[in-house]
N, C-alpha and C positions, 0 to 999 in steps of 0.2 A: 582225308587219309589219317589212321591214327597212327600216333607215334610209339611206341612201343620202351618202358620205362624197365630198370630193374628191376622194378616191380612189379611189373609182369611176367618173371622168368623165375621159373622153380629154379633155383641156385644150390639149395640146399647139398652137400656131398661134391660137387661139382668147382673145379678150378676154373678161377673165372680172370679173363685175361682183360685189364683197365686200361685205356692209352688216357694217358691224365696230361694235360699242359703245366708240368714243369718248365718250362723256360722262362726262370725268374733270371731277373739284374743280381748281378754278383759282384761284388767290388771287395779285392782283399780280401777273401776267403769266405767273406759275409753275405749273405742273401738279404738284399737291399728290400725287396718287397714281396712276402707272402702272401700276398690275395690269392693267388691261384694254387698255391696249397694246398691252403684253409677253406678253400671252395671244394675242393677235392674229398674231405675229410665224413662228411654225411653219409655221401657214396660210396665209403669205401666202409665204415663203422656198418653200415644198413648191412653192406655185404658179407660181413664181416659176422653179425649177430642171425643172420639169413644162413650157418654152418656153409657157405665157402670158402673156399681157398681162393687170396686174393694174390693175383700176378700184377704190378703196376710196372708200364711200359711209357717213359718219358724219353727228352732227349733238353740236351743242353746245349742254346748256340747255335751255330749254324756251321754248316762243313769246315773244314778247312782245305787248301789245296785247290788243285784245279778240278772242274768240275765236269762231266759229261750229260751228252744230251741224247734222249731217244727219241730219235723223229727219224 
């Protein structure tokens, strides 16, 4: 089966929505480690110079509160 890469997708004109793993270690208002930033940054430049519109969709952490289930 092939995988299907940005670069395989006419982009150009087109708002193109990224979920990027943002969930870095934070400590005191400081981002402890950007690897997964800085892994992010290829893919989004490529997209970038490819004339889209780049939407980046992250999350920080994990819930807080109590939590539900669907089953």
């Amino acid at each position: 089966m092939n995988k299907k890469t940005v670069r395989d997708i006419d982009v150009q004109g087109k708002r193109v929505l990224v979920r990027v793993d943002f969930n870095v270690p934070v400590k005191e208002g400081r981002v402890g480690d950007d690897t997964r930033i800085r892994a992010a940054i290829p893919t989004i430049q490529y997209l970038l110079e490819q004339g889209a519109a780049v939407v980046l969709m992250s999350h920080l952490g994990r819930p807080k509160g109590p939590t539900t289930s669907c089953g």
